[in-house]
PDB file of N, CA, C and O in Angstrom:
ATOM      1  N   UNK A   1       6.651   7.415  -4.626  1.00  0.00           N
ATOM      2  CA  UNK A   1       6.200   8.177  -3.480  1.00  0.00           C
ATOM      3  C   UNK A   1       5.568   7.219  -2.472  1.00  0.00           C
ATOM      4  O   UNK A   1       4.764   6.390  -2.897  1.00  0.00           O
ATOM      5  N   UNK A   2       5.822   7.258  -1.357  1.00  0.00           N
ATOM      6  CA  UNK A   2       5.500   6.516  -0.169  1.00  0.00           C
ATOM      7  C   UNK A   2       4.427   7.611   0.734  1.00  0.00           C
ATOM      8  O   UNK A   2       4.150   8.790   0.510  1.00  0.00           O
ATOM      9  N   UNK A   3       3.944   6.621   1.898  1.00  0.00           N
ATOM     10  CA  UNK A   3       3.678   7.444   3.161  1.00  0.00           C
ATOM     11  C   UNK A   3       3.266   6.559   4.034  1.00  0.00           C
ATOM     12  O   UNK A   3       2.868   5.490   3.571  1.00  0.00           O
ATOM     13  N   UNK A   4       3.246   6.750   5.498  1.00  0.00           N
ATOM     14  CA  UNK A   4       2.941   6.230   6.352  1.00  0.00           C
ATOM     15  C   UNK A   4       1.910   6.349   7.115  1.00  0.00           C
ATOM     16  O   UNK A   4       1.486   7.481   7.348  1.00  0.00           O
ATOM     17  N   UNK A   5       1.179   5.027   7.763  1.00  0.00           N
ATOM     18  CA  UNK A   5       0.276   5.166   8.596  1.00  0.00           C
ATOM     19  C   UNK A   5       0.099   4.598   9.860  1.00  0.00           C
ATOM     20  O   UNK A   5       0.967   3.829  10.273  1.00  0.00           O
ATOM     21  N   UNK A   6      -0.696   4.802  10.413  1.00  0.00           N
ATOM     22  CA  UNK A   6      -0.774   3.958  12.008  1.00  0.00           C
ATOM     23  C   UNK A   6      -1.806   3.269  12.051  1.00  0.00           C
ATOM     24  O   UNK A   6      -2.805   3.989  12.075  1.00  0.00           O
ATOM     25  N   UNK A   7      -2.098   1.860  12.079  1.00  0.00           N
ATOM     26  CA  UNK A   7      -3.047   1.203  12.665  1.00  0.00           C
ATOM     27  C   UNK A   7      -3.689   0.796  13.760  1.00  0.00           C
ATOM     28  O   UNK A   7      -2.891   1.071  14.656  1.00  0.00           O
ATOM     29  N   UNK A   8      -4.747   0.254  14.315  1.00  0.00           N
ATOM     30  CA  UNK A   8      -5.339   0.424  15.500  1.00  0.00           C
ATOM     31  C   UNK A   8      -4.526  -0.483  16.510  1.00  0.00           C
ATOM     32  O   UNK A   8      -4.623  -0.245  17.714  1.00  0.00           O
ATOM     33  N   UNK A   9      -3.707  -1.544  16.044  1.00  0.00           N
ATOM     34  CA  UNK A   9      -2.345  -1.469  16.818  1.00  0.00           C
ATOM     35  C   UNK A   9      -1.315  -1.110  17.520  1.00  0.00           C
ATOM     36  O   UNK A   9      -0.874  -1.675  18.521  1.00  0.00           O
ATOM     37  N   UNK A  10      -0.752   0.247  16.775  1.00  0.00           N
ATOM     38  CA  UNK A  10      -0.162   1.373  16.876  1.00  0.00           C
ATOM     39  C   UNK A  10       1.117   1.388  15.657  1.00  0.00           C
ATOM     40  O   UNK A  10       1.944   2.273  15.438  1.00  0.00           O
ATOM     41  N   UNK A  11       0.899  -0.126  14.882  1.00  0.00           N
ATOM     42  CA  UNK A  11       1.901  -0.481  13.971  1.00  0.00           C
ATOM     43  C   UNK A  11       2.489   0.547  12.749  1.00  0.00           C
ATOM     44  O   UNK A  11       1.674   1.269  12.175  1.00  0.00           O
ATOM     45  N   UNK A  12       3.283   0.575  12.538  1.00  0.00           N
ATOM     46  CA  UNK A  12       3.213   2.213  11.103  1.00  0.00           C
ATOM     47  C   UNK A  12       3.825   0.783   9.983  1.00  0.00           C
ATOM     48  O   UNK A  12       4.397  -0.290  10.175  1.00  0.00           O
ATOM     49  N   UNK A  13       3.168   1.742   8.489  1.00  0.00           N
ATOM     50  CA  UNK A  13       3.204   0.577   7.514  1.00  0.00           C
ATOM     51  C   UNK A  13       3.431   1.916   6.715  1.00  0.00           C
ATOM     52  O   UNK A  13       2.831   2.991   6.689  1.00  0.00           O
ATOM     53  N   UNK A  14       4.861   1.271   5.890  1.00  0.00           N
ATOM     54  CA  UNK A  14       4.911   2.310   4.762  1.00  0.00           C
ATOM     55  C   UNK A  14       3.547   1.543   3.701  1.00  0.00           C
ATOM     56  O   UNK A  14       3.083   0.406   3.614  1.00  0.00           O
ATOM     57  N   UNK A  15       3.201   3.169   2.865  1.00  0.00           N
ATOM     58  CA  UNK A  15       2.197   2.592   1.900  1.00  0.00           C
ATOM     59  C   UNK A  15       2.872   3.421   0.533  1.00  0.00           C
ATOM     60  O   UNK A  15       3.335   4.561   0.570  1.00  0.00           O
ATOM     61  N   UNK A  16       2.790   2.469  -0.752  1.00  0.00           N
ATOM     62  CA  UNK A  16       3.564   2.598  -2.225  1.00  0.00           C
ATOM     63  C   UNK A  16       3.300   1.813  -2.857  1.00  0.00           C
ATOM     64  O   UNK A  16       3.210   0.622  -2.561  1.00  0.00           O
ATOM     65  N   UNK A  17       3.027   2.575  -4.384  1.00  0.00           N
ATOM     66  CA  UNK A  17       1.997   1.632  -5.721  1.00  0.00           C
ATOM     67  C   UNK A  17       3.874   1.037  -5.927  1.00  0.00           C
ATOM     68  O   UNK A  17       4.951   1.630  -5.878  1.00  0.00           O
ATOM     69  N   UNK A  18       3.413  -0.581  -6.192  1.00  0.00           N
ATOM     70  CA  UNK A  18       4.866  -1.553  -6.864  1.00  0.00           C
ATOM     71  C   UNK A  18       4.772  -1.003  -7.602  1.00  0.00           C
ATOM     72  O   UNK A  18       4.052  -0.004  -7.594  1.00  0.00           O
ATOM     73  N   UNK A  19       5.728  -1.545  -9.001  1.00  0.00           N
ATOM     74  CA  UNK A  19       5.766  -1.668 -10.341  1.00  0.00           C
ATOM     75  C   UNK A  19       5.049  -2.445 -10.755  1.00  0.00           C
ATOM     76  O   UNK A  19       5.124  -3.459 -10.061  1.00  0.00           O
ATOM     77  N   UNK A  20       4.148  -2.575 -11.780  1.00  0.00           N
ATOM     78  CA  UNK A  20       2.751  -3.716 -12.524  1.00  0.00           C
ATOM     79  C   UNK A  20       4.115  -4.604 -13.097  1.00  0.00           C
ATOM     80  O   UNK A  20       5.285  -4.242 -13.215  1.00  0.00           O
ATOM     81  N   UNK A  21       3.317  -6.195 -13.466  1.00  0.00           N
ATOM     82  CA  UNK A  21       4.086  -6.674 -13.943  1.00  0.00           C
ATOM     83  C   UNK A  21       5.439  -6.469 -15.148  1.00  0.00           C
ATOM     84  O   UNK A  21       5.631  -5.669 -16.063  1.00  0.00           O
ATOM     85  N   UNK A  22       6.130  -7.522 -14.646  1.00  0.00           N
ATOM     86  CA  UNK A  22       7.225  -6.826 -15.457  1.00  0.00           C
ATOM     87  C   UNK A  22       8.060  -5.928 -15.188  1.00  0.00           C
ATOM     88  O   UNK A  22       9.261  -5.994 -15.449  1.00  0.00           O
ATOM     89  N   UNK A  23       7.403  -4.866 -14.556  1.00  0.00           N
ATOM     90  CA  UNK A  23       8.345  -3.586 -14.166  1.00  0.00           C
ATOM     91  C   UNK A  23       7.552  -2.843 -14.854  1.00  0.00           C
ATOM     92  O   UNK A  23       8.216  -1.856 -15.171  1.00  0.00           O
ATOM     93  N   UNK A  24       6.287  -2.736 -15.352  1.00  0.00           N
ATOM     94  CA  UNK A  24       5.481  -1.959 -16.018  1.00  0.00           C
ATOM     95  C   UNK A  24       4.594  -1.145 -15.074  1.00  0.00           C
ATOM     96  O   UNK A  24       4.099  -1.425 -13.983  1.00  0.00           O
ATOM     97  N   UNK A  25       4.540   0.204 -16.013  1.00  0.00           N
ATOM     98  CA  UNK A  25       3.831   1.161 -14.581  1.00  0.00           C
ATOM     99  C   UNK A  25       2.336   0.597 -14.875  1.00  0.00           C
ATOM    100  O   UNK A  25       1.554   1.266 -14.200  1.00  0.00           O
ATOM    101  N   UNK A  26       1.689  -0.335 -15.593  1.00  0.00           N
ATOM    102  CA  UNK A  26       0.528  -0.781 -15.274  1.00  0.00           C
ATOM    103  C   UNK A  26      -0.156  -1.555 -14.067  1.00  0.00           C
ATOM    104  O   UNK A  26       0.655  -2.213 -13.416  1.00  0.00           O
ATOM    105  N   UNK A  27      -1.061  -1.599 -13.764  1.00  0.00           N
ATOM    106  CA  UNK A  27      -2.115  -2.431 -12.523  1.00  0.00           C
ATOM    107  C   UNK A  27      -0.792  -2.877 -11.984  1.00  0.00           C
ATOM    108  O   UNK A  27      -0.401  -4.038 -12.105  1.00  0.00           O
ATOM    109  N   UNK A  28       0.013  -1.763 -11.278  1.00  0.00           N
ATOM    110  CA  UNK A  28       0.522  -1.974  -9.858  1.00  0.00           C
ATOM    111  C   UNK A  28      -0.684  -2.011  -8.771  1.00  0.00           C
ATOM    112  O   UNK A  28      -1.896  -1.803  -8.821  1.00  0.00           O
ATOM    113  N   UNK A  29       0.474  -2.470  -7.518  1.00  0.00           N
ATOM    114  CA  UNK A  29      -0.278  -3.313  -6.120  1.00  0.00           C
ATOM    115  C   UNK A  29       0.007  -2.064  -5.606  1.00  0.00           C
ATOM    116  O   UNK A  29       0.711  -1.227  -6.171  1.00  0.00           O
ATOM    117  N   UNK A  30      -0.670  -1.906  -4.273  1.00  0.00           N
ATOM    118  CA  UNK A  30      -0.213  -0.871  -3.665  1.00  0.00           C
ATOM    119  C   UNK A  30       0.249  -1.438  -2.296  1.00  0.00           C
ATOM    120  O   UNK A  30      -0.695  -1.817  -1.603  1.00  0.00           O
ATOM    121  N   UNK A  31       1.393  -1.574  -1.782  1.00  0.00           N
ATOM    122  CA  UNK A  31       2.225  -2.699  -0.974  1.00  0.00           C
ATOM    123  C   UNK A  31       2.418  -2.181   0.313  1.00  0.00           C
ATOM    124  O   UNK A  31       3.227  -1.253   0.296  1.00  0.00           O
ATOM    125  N   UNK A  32       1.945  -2.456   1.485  1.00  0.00           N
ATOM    126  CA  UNK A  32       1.947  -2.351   3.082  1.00  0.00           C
ATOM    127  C   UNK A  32       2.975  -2.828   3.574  1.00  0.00           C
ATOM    128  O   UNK A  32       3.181  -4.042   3.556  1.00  0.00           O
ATOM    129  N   UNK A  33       3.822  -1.952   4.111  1.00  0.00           N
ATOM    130  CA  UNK A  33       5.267  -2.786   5.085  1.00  0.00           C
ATOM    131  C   UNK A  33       5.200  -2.254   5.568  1.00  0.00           C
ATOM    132  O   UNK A  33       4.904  -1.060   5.530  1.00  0.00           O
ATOM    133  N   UNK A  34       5.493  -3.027   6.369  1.00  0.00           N
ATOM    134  CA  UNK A  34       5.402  -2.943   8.353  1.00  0.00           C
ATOM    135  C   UNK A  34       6.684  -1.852   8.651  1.00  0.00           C
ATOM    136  O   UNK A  34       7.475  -1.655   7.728  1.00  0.00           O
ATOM    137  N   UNK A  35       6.825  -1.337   9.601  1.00  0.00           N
ATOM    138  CA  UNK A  35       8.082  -0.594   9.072  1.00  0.00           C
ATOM    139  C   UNK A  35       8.059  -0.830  11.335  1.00  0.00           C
ATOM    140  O   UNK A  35       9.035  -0.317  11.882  1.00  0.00           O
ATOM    141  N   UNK A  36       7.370  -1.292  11.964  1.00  0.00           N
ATOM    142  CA  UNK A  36       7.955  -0.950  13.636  1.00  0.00           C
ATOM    143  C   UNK A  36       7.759  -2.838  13.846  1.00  0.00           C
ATOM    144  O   UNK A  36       8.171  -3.323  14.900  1.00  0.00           O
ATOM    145  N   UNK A  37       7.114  -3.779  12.763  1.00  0.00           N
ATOM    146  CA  UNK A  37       7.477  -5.280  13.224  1.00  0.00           C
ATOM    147  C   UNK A  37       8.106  -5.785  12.112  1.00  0.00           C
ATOM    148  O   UNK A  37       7.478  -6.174  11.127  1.00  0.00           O
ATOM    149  N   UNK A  38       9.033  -5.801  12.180  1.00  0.00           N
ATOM    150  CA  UNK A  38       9.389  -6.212  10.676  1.00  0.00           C
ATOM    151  C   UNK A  38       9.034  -7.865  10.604  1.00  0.00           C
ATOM    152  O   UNK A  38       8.843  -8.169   9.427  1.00  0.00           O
ATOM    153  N   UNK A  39       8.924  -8.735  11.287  1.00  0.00           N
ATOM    154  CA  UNK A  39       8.751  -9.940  11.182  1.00  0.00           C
ATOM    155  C   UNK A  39       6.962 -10.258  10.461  1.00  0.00           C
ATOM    156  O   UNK A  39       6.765 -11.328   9.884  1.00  0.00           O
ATOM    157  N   UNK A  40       6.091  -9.474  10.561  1.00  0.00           N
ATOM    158  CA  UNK A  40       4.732  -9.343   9.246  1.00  0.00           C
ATOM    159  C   UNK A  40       5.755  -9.206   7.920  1.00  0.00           C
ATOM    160  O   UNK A  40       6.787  -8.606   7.622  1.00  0.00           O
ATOM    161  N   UNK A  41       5.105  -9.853   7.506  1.00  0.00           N
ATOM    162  CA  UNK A  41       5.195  -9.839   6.112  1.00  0.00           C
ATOM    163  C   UNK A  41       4.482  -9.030   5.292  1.00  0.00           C
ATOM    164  O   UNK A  41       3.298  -9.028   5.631  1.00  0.00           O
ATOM    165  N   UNK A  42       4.763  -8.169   4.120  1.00  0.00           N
ATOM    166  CA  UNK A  42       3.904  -7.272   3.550  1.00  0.00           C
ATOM    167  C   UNK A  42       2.752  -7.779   2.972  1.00  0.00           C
ATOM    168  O   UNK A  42       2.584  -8.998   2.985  1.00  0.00           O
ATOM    169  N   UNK A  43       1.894  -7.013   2.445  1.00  0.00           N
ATOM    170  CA  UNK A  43       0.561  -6.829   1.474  1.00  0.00           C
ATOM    171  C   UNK A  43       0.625  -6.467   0.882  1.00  0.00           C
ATOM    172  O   UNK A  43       1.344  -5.484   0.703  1.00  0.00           O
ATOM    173  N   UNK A  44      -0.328  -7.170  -0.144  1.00  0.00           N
ATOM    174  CA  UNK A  44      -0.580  -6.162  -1.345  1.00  0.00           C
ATOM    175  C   UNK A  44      -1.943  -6.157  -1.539  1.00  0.00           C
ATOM    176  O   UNK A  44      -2.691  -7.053  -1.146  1.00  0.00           O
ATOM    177  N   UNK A  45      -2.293  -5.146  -2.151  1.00  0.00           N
ATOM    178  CA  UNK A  45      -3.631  -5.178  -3.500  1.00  0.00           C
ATOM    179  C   UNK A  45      -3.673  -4.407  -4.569  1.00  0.00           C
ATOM    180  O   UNK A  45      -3.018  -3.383  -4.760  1.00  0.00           O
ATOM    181  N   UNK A  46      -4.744  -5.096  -5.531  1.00  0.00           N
ATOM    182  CA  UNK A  46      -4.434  -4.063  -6.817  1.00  0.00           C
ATOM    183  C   UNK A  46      -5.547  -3.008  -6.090  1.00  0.00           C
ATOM    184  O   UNK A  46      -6.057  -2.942  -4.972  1.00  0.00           O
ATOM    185  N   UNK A  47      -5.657  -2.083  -7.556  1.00  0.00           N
ATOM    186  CA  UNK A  47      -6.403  -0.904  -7.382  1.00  0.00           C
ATOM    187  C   UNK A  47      -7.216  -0.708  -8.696  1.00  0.00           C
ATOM    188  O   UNK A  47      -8.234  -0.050  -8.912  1.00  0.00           O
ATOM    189  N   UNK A  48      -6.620  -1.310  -9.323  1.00  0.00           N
ATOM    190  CA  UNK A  48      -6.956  -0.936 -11.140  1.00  0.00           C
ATOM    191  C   UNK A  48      -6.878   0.381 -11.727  1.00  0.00           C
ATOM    192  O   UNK A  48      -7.738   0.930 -12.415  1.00  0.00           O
ATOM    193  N   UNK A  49      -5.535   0.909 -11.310  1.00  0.00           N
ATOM    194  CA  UNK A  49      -4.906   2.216 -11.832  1.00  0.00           C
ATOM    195  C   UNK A  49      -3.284   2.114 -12.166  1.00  0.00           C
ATOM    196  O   UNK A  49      -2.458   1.342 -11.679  1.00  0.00           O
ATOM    197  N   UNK A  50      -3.075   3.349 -13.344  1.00  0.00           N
ATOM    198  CA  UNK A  50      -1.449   2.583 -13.588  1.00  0.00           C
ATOM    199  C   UNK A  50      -0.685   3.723 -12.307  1.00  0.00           C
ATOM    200  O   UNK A  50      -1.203   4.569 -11.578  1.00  0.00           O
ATOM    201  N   UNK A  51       0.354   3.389 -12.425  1.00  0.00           N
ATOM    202  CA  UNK A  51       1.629   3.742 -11.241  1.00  0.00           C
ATOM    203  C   UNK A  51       1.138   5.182 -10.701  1.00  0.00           C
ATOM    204  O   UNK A  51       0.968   5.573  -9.546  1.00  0.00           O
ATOM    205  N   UNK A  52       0.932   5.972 -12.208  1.00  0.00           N
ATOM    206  CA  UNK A  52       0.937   7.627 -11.365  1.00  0.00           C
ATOM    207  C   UNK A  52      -0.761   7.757 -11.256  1.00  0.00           C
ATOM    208  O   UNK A  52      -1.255   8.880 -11.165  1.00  0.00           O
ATOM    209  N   UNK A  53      -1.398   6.858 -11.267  1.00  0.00           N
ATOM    210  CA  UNK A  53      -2.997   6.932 -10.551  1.00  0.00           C
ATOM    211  C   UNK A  53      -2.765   6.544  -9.221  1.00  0.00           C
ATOM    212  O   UNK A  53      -3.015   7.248  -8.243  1.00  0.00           O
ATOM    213  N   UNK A  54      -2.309   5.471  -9.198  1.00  0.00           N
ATOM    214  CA  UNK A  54      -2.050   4.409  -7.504  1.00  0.00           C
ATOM    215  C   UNK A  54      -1.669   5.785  -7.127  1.00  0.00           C
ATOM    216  O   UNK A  54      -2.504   6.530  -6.616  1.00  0.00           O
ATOM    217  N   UNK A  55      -0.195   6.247  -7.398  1.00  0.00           N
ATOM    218  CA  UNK A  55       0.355   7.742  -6.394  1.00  0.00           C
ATOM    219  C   UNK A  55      -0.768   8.707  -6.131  1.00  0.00           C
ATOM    220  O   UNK A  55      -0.900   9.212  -5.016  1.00  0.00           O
ATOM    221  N   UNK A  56      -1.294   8.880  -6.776  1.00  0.00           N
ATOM    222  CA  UNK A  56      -1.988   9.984  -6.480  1.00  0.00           C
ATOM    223  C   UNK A  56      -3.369   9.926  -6.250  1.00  0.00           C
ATOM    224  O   UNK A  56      -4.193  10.813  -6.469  1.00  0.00           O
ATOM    225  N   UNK A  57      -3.599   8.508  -5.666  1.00  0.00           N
ATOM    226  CA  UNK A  57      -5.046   7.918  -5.179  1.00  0.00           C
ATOM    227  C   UNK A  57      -4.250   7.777  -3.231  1.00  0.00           C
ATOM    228  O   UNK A  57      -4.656   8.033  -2.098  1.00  0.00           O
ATOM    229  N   UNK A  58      -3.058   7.261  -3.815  1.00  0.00           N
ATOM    230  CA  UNK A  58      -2.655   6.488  -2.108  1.00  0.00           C
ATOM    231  C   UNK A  58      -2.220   8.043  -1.364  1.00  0.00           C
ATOM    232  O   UNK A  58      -2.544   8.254  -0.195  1.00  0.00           O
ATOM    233  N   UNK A  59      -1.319   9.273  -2.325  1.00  0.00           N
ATOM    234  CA  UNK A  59      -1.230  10.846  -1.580  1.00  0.00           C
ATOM    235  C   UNK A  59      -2.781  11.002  -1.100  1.00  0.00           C
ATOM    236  O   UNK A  59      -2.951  10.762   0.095  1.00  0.00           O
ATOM    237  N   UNK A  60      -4.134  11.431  -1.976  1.00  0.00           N
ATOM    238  CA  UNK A  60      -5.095  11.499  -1.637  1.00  0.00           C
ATOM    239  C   UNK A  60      -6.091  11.045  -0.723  1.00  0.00           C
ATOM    240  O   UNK A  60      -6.863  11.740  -0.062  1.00  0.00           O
ATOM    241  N   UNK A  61      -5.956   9.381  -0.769  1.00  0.00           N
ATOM    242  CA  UNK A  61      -6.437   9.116   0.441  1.00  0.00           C
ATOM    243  C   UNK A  61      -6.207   9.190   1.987  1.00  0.00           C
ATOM    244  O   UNK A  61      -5.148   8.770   2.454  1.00  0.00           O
ATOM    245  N   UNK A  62      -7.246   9.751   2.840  1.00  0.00           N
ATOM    246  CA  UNK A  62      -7.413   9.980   4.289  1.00  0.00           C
ATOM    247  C   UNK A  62      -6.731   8.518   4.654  1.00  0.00           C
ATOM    248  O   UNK A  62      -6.875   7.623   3.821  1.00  0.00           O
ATOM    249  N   UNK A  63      -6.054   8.262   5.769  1.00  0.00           N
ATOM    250  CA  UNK A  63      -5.679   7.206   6.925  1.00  0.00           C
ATOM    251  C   UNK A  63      -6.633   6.386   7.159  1.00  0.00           C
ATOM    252  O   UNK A  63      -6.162   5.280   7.422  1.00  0.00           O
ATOM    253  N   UNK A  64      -7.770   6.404   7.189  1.00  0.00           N
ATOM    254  CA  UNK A  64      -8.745   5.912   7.148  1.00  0.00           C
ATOM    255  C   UNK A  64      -9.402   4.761   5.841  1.00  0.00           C
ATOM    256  O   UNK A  64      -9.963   3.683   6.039  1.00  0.00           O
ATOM    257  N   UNK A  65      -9.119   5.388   4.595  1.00  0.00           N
ATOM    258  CA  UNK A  65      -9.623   4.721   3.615  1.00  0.00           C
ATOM    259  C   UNK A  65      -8.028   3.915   3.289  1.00  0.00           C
ATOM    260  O   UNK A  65      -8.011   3.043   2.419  1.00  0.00           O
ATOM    261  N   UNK A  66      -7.006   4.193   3.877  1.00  0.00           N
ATOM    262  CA  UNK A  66      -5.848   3.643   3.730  1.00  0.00           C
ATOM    263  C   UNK A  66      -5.894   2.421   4.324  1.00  0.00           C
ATOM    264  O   UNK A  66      -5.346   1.467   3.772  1.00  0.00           O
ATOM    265  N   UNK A  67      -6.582   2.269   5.585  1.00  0.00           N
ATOM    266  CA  UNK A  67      -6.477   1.450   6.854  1.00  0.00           C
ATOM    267  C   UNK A  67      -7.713   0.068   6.026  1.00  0.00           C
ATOM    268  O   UNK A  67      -7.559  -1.114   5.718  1.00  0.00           O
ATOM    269  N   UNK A  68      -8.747   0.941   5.950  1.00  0.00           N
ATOM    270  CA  UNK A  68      -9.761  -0.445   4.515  1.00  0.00           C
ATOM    271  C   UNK A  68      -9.017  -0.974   4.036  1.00  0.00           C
ATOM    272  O   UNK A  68      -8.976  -2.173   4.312  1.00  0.00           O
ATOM    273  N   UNK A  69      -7.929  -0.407   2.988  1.00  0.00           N
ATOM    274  CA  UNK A  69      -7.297  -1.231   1.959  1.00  0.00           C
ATOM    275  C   UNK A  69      -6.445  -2.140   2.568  1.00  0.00           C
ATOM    276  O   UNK A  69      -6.271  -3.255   2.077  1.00  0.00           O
ATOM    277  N   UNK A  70      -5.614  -1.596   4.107  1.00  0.00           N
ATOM    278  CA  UNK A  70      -4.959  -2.922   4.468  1.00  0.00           C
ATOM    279  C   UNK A  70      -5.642  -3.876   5.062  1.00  0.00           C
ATOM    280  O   UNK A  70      -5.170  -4.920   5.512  1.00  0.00           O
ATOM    281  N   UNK A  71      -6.634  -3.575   5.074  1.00  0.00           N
ATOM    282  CA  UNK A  71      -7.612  -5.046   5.961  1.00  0.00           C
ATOM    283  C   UNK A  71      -7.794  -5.750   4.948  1.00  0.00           C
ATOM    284  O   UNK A  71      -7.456  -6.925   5.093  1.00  0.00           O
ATOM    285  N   UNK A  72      -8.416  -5.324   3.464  1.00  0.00           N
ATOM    286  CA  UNK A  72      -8.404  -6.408   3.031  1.00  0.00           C
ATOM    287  C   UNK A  72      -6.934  -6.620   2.009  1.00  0.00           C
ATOM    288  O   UNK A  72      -7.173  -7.502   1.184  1.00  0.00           O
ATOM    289  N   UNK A  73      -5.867  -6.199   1.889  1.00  0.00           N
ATOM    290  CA  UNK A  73      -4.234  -6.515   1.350  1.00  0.00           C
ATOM    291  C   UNK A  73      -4.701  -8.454   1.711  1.00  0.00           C
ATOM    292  O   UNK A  73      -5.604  -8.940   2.392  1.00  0.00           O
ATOM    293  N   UNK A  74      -3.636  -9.072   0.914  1.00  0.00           N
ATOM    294  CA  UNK A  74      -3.519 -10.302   0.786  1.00  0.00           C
ATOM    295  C   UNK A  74      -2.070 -10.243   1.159  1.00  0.00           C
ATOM    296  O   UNK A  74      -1.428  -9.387   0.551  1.00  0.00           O
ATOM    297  N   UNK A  75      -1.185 -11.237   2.346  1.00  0.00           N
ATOM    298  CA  UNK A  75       0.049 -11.591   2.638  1.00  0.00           C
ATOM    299  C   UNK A  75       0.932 -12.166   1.462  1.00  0.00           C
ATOM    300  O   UNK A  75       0.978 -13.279   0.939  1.00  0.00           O
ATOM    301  N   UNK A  76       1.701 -10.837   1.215  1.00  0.00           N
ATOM    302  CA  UNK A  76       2.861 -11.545  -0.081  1.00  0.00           C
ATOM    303  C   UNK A  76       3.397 -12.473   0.412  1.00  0.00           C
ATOM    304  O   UNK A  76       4.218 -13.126  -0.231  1.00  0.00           O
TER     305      UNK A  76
END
């Protein structure tokens, strides 16, 4: 499950928990792509939840607490 947001840019970034290592639904990232510059490169960060926590932390969270997590994402 994905969703999108707008930053104070006006940039939209799909937001979606990866797969945890391996391909394991554990301590997935939850991964920022640019979806209107494609030339940024994505983000990530963990969260310390497995796959169907990330989903249903990243559905739950307001645009706002979304927009925190990409400030601090680290450039894959």
């Amino acid at each position: 499950m994905s969703r999108t947001i707008q930053d104070h840019n006006f940039l939209v970034w799909e937001v979606y928990p990866s797969g945890g290592a391996h391909g394991f639904s554990d301590n997935p990232d939850v991964i920022f792509h640019c979806l209107t510059q494609h030339d940024l490169p994505p983000r990530s960060i963990a969260i310390g939840a497995d796959e169907m926590e990330a989903q249903r932390r990243i559905h739950d969270m307001d645009d706002a607490a979304l927009l925190v997590l990409l400030a601090k994402a680290r450039e894959i």
